[in-house]
C-alpha positions as CSV (number, residue, x, y, z in Angstrom):
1,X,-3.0,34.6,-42.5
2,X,-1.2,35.4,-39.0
3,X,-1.9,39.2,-38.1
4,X,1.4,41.2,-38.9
5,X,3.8,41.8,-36.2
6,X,3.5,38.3,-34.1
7,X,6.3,37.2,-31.9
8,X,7.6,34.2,-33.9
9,X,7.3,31.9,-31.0
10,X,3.4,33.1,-31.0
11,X,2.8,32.6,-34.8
12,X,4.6,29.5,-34.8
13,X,2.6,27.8,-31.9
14,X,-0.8,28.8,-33.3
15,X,-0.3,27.5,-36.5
16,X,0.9,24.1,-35.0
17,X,-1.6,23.9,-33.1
18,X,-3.7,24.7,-36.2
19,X,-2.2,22.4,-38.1
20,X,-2.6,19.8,-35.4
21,X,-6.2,20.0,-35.4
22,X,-6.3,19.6,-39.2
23,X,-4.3,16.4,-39.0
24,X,-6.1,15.0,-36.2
25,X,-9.8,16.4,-37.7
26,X,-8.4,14.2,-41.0
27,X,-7.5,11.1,-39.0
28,X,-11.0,11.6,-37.5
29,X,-12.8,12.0,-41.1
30,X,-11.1,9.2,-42.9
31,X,-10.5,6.5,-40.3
32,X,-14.8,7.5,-39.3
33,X,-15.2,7.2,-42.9
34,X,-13.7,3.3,-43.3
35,X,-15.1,1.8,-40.1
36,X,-18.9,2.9,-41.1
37,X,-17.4,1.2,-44.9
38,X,-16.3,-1.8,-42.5
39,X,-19.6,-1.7,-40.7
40,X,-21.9,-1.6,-44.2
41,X,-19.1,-4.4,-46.1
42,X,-18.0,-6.7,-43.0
43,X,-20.5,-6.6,-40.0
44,X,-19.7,-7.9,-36.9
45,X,-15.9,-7.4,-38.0
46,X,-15.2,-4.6,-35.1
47,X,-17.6,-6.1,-32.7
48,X,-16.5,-6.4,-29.1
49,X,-13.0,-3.8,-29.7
50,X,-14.4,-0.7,-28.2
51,X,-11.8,-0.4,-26.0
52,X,-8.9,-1.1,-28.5
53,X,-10.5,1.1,-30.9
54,X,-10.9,4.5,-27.8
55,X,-6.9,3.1,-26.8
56,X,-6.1,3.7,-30.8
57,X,-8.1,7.0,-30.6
58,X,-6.6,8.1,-27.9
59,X,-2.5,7.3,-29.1
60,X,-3.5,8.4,-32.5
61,X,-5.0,12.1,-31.3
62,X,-1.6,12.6,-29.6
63,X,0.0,11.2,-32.9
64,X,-1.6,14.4,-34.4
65,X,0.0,16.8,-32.3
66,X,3.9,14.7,-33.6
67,X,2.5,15.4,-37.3
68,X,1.0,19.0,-37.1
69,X,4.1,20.7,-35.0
70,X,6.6,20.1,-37.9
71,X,4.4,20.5,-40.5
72,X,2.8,23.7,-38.9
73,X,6.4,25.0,-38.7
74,X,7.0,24.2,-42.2
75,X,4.1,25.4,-43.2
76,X,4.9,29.0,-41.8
77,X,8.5,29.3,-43.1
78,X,7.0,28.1,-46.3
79,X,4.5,31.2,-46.9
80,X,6.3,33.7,-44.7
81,X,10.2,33.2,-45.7
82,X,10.3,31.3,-48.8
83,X,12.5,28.1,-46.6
84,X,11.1,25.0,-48.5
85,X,11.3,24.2,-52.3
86,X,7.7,23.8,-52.0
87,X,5.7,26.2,-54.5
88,X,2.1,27.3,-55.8
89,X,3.3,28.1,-59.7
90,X,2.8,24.7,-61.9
91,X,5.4,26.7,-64.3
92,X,8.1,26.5,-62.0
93,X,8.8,23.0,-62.7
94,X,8.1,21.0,-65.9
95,X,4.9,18.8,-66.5
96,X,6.8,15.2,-66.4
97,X,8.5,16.2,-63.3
98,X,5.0,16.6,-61.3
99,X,4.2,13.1,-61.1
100,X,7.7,12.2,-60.7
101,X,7.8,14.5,-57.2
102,X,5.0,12.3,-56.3
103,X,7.0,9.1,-57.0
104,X,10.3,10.7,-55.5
105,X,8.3,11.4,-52.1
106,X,6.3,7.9,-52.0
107,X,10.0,6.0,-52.3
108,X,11.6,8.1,-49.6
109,X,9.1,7.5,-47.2
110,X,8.3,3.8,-48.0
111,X,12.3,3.3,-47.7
112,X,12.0,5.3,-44.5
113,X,9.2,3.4,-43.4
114,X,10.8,0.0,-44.0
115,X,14.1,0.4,-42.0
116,X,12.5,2.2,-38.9
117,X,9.9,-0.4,-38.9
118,X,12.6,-3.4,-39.1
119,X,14.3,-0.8,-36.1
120,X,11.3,-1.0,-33.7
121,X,10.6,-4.5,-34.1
122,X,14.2,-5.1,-32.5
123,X,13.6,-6.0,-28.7
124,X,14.2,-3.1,-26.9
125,X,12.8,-0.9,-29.3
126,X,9.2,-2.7,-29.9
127,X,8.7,-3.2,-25.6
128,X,9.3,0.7,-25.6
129,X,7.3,1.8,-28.3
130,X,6.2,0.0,-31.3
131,X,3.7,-2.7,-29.1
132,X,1.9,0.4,-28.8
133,X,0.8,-0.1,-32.6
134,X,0.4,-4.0,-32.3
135,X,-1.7,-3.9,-29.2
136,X,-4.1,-3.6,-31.5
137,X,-4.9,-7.5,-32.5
138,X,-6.4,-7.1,-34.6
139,X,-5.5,-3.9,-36.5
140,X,-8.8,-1.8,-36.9
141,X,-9.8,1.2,-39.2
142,X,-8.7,3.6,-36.9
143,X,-5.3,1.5,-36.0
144,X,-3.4,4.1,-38.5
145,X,-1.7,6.5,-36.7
146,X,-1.7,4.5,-32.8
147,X,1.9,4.9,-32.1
148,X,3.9,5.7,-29.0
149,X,5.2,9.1,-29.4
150,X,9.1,7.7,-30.4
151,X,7.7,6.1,-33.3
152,X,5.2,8.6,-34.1
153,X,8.2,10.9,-34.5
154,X,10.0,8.7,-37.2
155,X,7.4,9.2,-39.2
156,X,6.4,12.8,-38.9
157,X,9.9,14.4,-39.6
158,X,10.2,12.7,-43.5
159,X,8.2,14.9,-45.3
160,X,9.0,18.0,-43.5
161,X,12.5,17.1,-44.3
162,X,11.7,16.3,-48.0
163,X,9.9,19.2,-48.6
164,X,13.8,21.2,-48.1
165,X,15.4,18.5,-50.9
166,X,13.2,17.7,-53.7
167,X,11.0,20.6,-55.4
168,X,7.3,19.8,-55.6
169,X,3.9,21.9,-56.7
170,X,1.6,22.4,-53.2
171,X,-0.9,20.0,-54.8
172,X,1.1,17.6,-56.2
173,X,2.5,17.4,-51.7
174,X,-1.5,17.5,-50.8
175,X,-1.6,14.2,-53.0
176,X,1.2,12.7,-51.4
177,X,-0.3,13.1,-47.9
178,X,-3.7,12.0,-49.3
179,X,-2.2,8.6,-50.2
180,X,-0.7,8.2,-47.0
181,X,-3.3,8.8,-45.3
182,X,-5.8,6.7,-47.2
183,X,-3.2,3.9,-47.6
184,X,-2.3,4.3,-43.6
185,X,-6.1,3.3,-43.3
186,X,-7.3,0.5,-45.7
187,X,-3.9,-1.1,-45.2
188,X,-5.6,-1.3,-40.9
189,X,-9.1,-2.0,-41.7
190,X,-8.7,-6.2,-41.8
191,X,-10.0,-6.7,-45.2
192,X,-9.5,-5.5,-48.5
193,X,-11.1,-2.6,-50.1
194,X,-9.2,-3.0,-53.2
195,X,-10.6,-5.4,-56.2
196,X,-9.1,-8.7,-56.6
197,X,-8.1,-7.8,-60.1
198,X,-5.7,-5.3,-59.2
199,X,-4.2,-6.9,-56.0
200,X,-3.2,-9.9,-57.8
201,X,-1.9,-8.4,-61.0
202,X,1.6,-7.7,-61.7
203,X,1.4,-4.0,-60.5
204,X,-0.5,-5.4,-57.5
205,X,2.5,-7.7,-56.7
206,X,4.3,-5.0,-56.0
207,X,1.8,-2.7,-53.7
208,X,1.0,-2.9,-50.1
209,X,-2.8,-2.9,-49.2
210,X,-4.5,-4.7,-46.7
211,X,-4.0,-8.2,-47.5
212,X,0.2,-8.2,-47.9
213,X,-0.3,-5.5,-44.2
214,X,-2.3,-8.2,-42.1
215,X,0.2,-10.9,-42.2
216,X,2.4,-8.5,-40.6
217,X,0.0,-7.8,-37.8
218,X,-0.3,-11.4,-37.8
219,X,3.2,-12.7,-38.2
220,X,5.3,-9.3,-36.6
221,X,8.3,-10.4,-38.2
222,X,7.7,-10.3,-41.9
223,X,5.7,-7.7,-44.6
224,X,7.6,-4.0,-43.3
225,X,6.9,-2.0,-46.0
226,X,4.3,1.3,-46.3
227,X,3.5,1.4,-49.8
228,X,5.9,-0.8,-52.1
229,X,7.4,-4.5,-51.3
230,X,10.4,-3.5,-53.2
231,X,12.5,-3.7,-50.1
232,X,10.5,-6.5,-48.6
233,X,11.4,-8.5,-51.6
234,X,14.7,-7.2,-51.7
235,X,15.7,-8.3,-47.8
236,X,13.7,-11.5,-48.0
237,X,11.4,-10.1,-45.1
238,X,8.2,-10.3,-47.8
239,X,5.7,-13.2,-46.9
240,X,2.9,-13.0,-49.1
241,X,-1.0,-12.2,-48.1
242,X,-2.9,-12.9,-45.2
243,X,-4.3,-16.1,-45.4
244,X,-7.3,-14.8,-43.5
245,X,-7.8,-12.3,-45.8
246,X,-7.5,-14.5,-49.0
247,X,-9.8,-16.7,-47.9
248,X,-12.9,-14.6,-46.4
249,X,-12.3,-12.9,-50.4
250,X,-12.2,-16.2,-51.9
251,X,-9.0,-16.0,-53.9
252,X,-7.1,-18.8,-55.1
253,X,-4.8,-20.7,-52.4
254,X,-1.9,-19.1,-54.7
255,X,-2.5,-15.9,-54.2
256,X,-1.2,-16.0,-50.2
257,X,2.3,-16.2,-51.4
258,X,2.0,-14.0,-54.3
């Protein structure tokens, strides 16, 4: 809690910064976290990119601060003036309609995701800021959040924005930014965490992780999704899996263009 009385302009700059230092202390944590995984399940896989991975570091901490202003703002007109439809009280909105806030979130960002990402790989836009994020050949655990500071800022406005639309429990938004997070990651690491069983089943079809991810890295102009390939399949822009990553997990041939 801010003491009482503070300027606005004050409280509001403290708590971004705070807020900043909890989103790049969580980019630290988890990204750490999956390169030591990468390091026990893939050695050698990171050798010889120390200086992508301090360049990624480096974009990514700056990244933070994009996040953690909005949020931080958010956050504050949240607790101290009732602005957002966020709240703390799991009766103010039914039971089925938690998980369903979840889902709501999840589409608006993936759709988001999809059309600023087709947006930055137009010329102009990708030479200004989205080779920033593909200088990194090839992607890396801590890959995630490396954008230029125009791009980083498509991304860090759509859940601040949400949070004024579409009602949703304070846990049920912690999820949200869990998944993102974790899926931001293991979608970077250049391999796949996830069990063949569930990336090649029919809900798998339909899910970004690493494998459908890399192809992008590897082929720029295909696989623009975050977390679904509705819109991928729906614009033609989906190309299957990395064959690279198929083949170092030993799936079928098939699989690449499931």
């Amino acid at each position: 809690m801010l003491p009482p009385g503070l300027p606005v302009p004050l409280a509001l700059l403290i708590v971004s910064l705070a807020v900043t230092i909890i989103v790049a202390l969580r980019y630290v944590l988890t990204s750490g976290l999956f390169a030591l995984a990468t390091a026990r399940m893939r050695p050698g896989l990171y050798a010889g990119r120390g200086k992508q991975i301090a360049r990624e570091i480096r974009w990514s901490l700056l990244s933070a601060a994009i996040y953690g202003a909005p949020a931080g703002i958010v956050l504050w007109g949240w607790r101290h003036h009732d602005w957002t439809l966020i709240t703390a009280d799991w009766a103010a909105l039914s039971a089925w309609y938690h998980p369903l806030s979840v889902l709501i979130y999840l589409a608006v960002q993936d759709t988001c995701f999809y059309w600023s990402h087709r947006w930055m790989h137009q010329p102009k836009w990708f030479r200004l800021a989205h080779a920033v994020h593909h200088d990194s050949r090839p992607p890396t655990a801590w890959t995630a959040m490396s954008f230029h500071p125009i791009e980083a800022v498509t991304g860090a406005i759509v859940v601040p924005v949400l949070v004024f639309l579409v009602p949703i429990h304070v846990a049920m938004l912690g999820l949200v930014l869990t998944i993102a997070t974790v899926m931001g990651v293991t979608n970077h690491m250049g391999w796949e965490m996830f069990p063949r069983w569930l990336v090649h089943s029919p809900l798998g079809n339909w899910l970004i992780t690493a494998s459908h991810h890399e192809r992008h890295h590897e082929e720029y102009k295909c696989n623009f999704g975050l977390y679904f390939r509705v819109w991928d399949r729906l614009c033609g822009t989906d190309k299957g899996l990395s064959r690279r990553i198929v083949a170092e997990a030993g799936h079928s041939r098939e699989a690449i263009v499931s």
